[in-house]
PATOR-628961 format. One record per residue (C-alpha): residue number from 0; residue in one letter; x, y, z. Coordinates in nm, 4 decimals, decimal comma. Layout:
<rs>
     i   aa       east      north         up
   NUM    A          X          Y          Z
...
</rs>
This chain:
<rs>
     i   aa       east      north         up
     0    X    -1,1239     7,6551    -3,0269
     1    X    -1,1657     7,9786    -2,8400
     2    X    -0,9059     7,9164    -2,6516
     3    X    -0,6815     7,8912    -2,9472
     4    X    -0,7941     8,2463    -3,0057
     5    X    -0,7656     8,3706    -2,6753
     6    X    -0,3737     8,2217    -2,6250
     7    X    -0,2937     8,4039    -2,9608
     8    X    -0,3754     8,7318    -2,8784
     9    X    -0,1892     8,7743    -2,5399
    10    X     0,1071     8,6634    -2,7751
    11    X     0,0793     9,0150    -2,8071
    12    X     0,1050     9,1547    -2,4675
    13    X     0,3964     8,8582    -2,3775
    14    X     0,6119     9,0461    -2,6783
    15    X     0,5649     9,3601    -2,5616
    16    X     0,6076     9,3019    -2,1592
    17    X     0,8657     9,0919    -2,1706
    18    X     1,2276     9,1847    -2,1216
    19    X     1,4364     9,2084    -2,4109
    20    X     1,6329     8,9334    -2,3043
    21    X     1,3625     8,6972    -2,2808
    22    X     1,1839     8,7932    -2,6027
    23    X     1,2356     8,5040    -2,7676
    24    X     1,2141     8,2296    -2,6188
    25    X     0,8832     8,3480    -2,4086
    26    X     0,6628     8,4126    -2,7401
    27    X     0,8372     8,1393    -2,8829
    28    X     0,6816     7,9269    -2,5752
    29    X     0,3993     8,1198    -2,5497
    30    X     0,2384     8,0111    -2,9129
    31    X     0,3244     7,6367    -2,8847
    32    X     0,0461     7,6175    -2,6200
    33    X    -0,2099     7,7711    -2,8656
    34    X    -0,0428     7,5403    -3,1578
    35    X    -0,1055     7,1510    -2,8967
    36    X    -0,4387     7,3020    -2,8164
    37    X    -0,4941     7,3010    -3,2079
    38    X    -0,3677     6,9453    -3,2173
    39    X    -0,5893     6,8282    -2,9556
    40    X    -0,8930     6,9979    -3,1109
    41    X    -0,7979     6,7934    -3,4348
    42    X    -0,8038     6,4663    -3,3444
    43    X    -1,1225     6,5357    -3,0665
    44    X    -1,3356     6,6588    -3,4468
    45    X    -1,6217     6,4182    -3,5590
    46    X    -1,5732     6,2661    -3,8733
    47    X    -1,8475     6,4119    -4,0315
    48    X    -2,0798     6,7114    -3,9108
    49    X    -1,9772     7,0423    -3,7261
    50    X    -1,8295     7,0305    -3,3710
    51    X    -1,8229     7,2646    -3,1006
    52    X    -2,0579     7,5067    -3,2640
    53    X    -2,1615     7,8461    -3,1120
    54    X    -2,2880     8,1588    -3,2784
    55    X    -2,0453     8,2341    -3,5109
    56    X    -1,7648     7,9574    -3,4898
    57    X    -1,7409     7,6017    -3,4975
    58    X    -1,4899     7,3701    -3,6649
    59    X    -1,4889     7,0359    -3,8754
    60    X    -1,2619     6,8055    -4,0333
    61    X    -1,1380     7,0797    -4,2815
    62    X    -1,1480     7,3451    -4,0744
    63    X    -0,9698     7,1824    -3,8158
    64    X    -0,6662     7,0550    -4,0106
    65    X    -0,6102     7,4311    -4,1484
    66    X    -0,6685     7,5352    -3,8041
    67    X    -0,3852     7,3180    -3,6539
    68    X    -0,1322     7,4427    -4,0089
    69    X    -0,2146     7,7702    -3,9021
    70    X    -0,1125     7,7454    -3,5529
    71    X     0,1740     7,5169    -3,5263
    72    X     0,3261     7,7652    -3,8311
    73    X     0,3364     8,0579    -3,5729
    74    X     0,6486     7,8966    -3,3383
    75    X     0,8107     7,8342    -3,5956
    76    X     0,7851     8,1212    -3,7829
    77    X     0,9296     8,3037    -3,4486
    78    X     1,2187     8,0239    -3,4814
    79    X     1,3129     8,1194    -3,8234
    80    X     1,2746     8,5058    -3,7664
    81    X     1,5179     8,5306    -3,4854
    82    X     1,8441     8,5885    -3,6814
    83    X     1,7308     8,8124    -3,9420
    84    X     1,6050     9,0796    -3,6857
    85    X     1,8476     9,1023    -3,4599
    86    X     1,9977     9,3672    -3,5267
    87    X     1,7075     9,5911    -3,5288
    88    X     1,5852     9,7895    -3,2305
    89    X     1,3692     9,6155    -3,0058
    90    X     1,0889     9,8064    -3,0653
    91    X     1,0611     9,6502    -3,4190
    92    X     1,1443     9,3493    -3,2742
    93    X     0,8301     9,3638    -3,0411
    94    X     0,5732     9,5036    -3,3340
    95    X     0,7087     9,2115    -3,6075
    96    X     0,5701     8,9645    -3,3449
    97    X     0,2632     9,1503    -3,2468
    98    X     0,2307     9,1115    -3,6484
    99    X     0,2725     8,7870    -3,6883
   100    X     0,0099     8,6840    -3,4145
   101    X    -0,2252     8,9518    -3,5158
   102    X    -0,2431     8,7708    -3,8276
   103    X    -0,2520     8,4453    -3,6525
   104    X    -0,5362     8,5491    -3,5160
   105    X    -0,7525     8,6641    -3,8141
   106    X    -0,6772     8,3514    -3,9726
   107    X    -0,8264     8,1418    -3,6832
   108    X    -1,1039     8,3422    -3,7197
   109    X    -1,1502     8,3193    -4,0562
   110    X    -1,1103     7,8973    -4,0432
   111    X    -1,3644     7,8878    -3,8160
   112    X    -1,6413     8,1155    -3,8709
   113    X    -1,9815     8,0021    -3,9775
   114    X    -2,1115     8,3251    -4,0846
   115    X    -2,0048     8,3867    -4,4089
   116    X    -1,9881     8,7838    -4,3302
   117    X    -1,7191     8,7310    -4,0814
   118    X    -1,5170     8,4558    -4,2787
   119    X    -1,5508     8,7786    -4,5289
   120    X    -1,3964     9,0480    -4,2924
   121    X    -1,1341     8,7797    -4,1493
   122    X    -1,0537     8,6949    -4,5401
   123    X    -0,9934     9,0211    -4,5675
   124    X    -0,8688     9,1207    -4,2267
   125    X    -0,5502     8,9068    -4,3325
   126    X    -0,4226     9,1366    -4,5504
   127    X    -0,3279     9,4239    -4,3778
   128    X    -0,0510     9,2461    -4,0810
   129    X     0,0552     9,0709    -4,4352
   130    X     0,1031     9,3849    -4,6008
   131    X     0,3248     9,5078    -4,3183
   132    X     0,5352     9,2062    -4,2722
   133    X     0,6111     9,2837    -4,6802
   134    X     0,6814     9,6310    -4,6745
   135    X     0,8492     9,7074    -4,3979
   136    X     1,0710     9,3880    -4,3188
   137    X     1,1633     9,2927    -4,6945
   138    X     1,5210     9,3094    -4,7914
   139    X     1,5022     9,4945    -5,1316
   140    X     1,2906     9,8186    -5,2632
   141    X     1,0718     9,6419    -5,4671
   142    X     0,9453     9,5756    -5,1606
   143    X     0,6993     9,8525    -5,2392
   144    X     0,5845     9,6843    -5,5558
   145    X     0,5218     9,3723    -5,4208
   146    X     0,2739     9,5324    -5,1311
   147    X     0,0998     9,7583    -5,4326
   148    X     0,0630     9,3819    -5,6433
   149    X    -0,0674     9,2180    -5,3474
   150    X    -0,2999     9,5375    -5,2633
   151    X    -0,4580     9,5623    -5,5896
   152    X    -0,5152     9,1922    -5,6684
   153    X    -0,6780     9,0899    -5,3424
   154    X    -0,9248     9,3982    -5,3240
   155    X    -0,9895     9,4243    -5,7075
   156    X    -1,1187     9,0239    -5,6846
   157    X    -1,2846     9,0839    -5,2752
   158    X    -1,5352     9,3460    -5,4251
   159    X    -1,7430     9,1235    -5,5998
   160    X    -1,7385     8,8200    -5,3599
   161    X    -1,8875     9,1086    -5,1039
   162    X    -2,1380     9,1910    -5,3599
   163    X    -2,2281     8,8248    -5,4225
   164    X    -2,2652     8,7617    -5,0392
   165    X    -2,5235     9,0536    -5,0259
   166    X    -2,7082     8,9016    -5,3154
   167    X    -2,7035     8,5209    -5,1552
   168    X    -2,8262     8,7209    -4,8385
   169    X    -3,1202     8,8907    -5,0057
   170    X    -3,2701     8,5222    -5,1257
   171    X    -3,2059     8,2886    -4,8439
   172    X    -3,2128     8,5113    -4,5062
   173    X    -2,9203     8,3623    -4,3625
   174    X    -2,5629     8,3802    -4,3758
   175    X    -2,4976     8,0400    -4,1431
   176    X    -2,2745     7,7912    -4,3053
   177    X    -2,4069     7,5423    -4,0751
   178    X    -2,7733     7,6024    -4,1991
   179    X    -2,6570     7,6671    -4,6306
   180    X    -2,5257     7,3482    -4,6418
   181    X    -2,8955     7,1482    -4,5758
   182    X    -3,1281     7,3697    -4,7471
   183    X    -3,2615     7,2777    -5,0672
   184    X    -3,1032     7,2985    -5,3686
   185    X    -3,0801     7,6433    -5,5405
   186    X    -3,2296     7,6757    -5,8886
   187    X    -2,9585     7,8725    -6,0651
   188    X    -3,0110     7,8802    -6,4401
   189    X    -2,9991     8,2253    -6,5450
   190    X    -2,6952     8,4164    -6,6636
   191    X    -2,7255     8,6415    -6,3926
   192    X    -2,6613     8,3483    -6,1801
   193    X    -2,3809     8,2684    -6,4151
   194    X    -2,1985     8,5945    -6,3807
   195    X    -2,2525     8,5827    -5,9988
   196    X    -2,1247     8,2685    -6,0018
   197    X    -1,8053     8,4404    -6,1356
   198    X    -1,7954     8,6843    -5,8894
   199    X    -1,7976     8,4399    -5,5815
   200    X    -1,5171     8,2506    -5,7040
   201    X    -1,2984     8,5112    -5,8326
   202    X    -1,1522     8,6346    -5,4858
   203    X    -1,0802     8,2690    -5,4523
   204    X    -0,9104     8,1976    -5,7510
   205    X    -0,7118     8,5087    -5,6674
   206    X    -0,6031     8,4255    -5,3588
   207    X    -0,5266     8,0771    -5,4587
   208    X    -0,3456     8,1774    -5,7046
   209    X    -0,5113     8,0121    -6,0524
   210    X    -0,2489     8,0952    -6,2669
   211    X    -0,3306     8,4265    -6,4810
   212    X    -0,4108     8,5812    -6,1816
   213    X    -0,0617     8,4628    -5,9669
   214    X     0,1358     8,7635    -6,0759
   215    X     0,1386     8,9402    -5,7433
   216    X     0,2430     8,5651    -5,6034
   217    X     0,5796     8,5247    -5,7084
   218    X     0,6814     8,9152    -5,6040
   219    X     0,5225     8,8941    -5,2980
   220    X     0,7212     8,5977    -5,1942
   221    X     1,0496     8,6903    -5,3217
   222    X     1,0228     9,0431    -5,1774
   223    X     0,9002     8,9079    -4,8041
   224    X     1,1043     8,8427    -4,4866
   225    X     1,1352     8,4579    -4,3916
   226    X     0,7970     8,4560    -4,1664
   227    X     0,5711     8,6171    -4,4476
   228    X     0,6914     8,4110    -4,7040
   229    X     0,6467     8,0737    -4,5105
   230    X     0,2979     8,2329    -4,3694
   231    X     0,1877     8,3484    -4,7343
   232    X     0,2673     7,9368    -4,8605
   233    X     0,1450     7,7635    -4,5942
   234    X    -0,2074     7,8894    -4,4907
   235    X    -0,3216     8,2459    -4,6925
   236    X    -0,2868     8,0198    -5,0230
   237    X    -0,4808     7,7526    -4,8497
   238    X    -0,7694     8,0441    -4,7727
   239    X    -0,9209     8,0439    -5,1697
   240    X    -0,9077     7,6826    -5,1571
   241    X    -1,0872     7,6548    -4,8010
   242    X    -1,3339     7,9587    -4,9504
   243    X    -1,3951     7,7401    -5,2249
   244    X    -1,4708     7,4038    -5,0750
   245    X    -1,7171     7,6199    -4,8952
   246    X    -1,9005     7,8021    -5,1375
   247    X    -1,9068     7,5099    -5,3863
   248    X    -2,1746     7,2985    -5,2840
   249    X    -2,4273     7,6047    -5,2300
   250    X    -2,3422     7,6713    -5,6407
   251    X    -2,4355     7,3199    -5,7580
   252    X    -2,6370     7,3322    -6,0201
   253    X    -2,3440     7,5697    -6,2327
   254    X    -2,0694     7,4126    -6,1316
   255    X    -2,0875     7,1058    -6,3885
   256    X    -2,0251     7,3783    -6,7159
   257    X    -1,9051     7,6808    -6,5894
   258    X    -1,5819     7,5120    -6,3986
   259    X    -1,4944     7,3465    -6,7103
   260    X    -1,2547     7,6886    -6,8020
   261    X    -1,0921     7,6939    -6,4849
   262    X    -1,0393     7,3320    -6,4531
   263    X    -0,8514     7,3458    -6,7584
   264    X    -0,6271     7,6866    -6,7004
   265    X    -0,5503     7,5271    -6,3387
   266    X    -0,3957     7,2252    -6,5325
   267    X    -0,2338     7,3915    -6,7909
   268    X    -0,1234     7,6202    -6,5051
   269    X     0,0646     7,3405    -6,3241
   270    X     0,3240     7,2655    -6,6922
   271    X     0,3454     7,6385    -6,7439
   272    X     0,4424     7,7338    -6,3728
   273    X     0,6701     7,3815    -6,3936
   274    X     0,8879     7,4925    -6,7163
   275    X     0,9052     7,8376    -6,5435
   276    X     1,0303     7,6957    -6,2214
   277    X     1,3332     7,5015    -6,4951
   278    X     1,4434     7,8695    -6,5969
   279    X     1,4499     8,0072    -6,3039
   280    X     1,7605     8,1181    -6,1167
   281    X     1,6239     8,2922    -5,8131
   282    X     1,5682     8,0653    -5,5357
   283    X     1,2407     8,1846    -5,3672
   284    X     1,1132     8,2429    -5,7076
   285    X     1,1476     7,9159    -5,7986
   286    X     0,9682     7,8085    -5,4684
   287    X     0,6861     8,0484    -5,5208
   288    X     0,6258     7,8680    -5,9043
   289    X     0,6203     7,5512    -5,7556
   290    X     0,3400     7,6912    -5,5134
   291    X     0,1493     7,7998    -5,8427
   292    X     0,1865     7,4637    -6,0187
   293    X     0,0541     7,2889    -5,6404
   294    X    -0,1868     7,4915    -5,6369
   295    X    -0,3355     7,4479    -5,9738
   296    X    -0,3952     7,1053    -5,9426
   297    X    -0,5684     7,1980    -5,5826
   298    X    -0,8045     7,4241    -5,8079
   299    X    -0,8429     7,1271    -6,0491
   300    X    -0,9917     6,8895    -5,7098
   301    X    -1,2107     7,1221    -5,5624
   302    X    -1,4324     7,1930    -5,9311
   303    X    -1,4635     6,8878    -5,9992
   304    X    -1,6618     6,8942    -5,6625
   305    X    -1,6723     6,5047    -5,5528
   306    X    -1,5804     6,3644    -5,2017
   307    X    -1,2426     6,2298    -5,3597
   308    X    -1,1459     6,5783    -5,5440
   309    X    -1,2722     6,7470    -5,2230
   310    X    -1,0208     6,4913    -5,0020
   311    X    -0,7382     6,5021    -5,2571
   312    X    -0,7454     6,8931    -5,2350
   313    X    -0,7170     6,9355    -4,8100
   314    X    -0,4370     6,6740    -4,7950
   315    X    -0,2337     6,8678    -5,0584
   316    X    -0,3253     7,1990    -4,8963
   317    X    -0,2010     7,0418    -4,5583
   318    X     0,1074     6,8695    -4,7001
   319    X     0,1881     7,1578    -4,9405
   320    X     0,1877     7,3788    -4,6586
   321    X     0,4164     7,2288    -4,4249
   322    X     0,6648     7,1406    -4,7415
   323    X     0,6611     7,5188    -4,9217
   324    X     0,7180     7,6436    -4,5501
   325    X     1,0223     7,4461    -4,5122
   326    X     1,1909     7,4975    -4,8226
   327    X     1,1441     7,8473    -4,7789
   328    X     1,3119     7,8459    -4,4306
   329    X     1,6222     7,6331    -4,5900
   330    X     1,6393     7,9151    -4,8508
   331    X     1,6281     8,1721    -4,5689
   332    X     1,9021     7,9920    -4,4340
   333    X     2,1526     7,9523    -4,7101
   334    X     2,0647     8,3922    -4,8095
   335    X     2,1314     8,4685    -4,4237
   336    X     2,5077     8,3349    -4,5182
   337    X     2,5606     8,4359    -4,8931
   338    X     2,3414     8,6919    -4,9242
   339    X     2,2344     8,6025    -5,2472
   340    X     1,9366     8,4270    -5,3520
   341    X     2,1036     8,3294    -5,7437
   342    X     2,1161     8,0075    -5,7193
   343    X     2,4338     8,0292    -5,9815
   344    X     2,6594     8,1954    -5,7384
   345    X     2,6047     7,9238    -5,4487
   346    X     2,6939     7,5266    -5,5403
   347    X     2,8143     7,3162    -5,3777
   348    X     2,6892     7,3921    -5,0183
   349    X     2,6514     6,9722    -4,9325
   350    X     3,0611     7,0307    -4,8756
   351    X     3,0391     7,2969    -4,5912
   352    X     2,6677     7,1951    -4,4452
   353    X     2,5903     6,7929    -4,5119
   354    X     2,3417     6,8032    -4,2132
   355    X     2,1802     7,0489    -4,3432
   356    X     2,1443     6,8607    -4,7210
   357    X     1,9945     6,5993    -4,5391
   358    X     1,6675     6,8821    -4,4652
   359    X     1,7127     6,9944    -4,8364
   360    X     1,6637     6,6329    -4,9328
   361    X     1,4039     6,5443    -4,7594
   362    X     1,2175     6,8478    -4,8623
   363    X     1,2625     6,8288    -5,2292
   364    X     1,1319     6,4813    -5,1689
   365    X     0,8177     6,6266    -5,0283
   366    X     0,7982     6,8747    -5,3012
   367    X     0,8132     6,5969    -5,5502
   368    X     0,5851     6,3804    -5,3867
   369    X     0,7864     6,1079    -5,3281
   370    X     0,5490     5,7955    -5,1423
   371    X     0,4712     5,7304    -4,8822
   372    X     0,4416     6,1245    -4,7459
   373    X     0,0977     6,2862    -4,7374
   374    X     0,2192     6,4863    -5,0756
   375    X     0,2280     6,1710    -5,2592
   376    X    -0,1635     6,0739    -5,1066
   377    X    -0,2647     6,4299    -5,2067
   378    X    -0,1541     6,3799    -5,5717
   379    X    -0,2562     6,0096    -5,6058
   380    X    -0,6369     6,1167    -5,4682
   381    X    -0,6615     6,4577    -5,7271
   382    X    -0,5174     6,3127    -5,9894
   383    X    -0,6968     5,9728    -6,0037
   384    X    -1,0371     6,1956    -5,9602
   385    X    -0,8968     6,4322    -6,2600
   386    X    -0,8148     6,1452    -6,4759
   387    X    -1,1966     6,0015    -6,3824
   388    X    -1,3666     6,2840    -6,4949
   389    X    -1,1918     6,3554    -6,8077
   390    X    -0,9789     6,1177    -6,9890
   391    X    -0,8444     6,3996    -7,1680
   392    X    -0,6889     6,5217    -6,8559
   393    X    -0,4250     6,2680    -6,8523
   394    X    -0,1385     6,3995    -7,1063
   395    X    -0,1324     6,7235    -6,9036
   396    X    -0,1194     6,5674    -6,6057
   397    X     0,1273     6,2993    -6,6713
   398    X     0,4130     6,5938    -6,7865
   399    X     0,3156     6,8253    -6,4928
   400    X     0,3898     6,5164    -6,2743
   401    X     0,7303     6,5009    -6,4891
   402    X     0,8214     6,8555    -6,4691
   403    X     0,7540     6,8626    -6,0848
   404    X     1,0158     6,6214    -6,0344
   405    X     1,2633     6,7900    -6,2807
   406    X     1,3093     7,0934    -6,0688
   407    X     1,2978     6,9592    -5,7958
   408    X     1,5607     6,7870    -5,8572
   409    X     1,7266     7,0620    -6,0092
   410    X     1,6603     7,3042    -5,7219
   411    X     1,8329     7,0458    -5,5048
   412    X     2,1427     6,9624    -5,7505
   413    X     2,1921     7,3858    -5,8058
   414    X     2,2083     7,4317    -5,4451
   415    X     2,3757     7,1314    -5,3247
   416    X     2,5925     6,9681    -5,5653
   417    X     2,8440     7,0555    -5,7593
   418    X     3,1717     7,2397    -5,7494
   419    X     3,1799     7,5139    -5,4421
   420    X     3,2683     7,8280    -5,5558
   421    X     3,6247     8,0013    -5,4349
   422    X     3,4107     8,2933    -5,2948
   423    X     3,1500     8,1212    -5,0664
   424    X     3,4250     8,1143    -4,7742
   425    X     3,3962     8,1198    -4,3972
   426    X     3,0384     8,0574    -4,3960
   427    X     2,8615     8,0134    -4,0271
   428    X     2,7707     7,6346    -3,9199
   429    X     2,4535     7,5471    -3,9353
   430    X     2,2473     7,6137    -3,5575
   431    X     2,1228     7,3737    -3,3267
   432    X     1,7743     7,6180    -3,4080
   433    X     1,7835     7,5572    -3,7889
   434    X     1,7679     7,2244    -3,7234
   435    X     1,5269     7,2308    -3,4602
   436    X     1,2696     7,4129    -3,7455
   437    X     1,3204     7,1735    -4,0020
   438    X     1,2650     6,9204    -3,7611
   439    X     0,9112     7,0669    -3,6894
   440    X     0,8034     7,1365    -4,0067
   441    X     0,9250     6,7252    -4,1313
   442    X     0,8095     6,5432    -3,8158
   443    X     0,4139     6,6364    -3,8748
   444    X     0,4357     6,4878    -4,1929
   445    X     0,5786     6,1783    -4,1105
   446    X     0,3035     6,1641    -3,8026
   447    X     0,0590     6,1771    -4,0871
   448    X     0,1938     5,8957    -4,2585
   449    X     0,0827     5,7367    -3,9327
   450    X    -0,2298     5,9046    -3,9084
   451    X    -0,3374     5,9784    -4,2800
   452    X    -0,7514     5,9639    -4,1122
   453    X    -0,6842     6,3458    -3,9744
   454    X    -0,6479     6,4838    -4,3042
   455    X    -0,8730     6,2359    -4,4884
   456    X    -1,1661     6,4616    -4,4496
   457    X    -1,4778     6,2847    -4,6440
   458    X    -1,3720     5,9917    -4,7292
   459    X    -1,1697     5,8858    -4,4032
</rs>
């Protein structure tokens, strides 16, 4: 685990003293061996109980699986970044990597602390190489916006879940996850306790994004380069859901009537970010709704707070991030050629790339959680524990299930089918590369068909 840390950060000294030449492929190389050391440490975690503890880190079945996303996202983000900087001195080149792994890094450290003061500063810690990536390698000026959006959001919701840290420090003398988790229950009755519950969750539901808070979501994605977008879907989402499965279980006692409000905005958050994602004729923005309907019904698993909700939430965290990655790489790939992200303007595109429809296919079949990928075991799990704890539950999530398969479908028909406009000429074939990075972002899921026990969590 702390050599997964270790290997990380000398990505940073590989991108800036190797040749320009070689830049590349060597931190290309470089963070696979951090990303099979992740692997390793995954299938070597106990089923149940902490392993490997020291001080201040230690992993377990959830923190392992988002430790292994986390790591086997950084190669390929590298992959998918090569074309669109390029052209830019290498310099820039050098400092966009540095980025990348600098934020690699916090996030490892933020997975696997067990203090919860330094899972705080990591949580935080994130923002700042993410708020770089935005604003200075996005491709328009509201660029600018976007960074201000995500700026504001994260640090307006972080300042009470500092102050609500402070507080659980000043009654239980110890910050230790691994010592919270078997002391006795809290008795929280009071509505102080009811507002501070609030204020733990809130950076949470923030970062997740529960929709009414997601605003800063959508821009952020559209606005990013290729890496930050697939780096924002695939593991900082996952971060309110991971600070949430943590903090639950020390809340207990208010969870049962004070989640009841969220639980229902989550859901109704999943058909509302749905029928946006129908309207919609930007490409990335469409992916980024989808990510806010995914990650509703995460929200909706994780209050409920049972071993099934709990399990249904980490496999749709896990399969949700390796699905959102790849579709934003595919749309990376079809805006390096057309330069246009209107999904209007660009039909047709099974006529001049069929190998790469195949990738679009089988990632709109992720997306719509088509058995028997982990996306389909994610949604089964939640939404049988939904439906279990509230019959009333079922008409919402019966159309979100419907809508999520509508566009889908219709991202994949827009882009794909259809008659191919006369101004999409003389397009570039599609890379040996491309492939290569939709190949490692489709192959882990259909390993986990194989091995669904890694990402099973509690009830494995």
């Amino acid at each position: 685990m702390l050599m997964t840390l270790v290997l990380t950060v000398t990505i940073i000294f590989t991108a800036w003293l190797t040749p320009a030449k070689w830049l590349w492929p060597a931190t290309c190389a470089h963070s696979f061996i951090p990303a099979l050391i992740s692997i390793l440490l995954l299938t070597e975690t106990p089923q149940s109980g902490w392993a490997t503890v020291n001080s201040f880190m230690a992993t377990d079945l959830l923190s392992a699986s988002l430790l292994a996303l986390t790591c086997w996202l950084l190669p390929l983000m590298i992959l998918a970044s090569q074309n669109h900087t390029s052209h830019e001195p290498v310099a820039r080149q050098r400092t966009y990597i540095s980025l990348m792994a600098t934020l690699q890094a916090c996030l490892i450290m933020a997975f696997t602390a067990t203090d919860i003061i330094l899972f705080y500063i990591s949580f935080e810690a994130t923002l700042i190489p993410t708020l770089m990536i935005i604003t200075r390698w996005g491709n328009q000026k509201e660029r600018l916006g976007a960074g201000t959006s995500l700026l504001f959001y994260t640090l307006g919701a972080s300042l009470p879940l500092l102050i609500s840290i402070l507080v659980l420090d000043m009654g239980l003398n110890t910050m230790s996850l691994v010592q919270l988790k078997d002391l006795e229950e809290l008795t929280l009755q009071t509505f102080g306790h009811k507002i501070w519950w609030w204020m733990f969750l809130l950076a949470f539901l923030v970062k997740l994004p529960l929709y009414g808070v997601h605003l800063w979501l959508p821009k952020a994605h559209v606005e990013a380069p290729v890496a930050g977008s697939m780096i924002l879907a695939a593991v900082l989402l996952k971060l309110g859901g991971y600070g949430m499965m943590r903090i639950i279980p020390l809340l207990l006692p208010l969870d049962d009537k004070l989640s009841y409000p969220c639980i229902a905005i989550a859901l109704w958050g999943v058909i509302m970010s749905s029928t946006v994602c129908l309207r919609q004729t930007d490409l990335k923005a469409l992916i980024a709704y989808s990510s806010v309907s995914h990650m509703g019904l995460i929200a909706g698993g994780i209050l409920i707070n049972t071993p099934w909700g709990f399990t249904g939430a980490q496999i749709l965290m896990i399969a949700h991030g390796l699905t959102s990655s790849m579709l934003f790489c595919l749309a990376n790939t079809n805006y390096e050629r057309t330069h246009t992200r209107t999904m209007v303007l660009v039909r047709g595109l099974q006529m001049i790339l069929p190998l790469m429809t195949t990738w679009w296919f089988a990632a709109t079949m992720g997306n719509m959680a088509l058995p028997p990928l982990p996306n389909f075991m994610a949604e089964l799990t939640t939404i049988s524990t939904l439906i279990e704890w509230s019959k009333w539950t079922i008409p919402l999530l019966g159309l979100g299930v419907i809508l999520t398969g509508a566009y889908s479908l219709y991202m994949f028909i827009m882009t794909q089918r259809g008659q191919l406009p006369k101004h999409v000429i003389l397009l570039d074939p599609s890379h040996s590369r491309e492939h290569l990075l939709m190949a490692l972002h489709f192959l882990p899921l259909l390993l986990l068909v194989a091995s669904p026990e890694l990402i099973w969590g509690l009830t494995a």
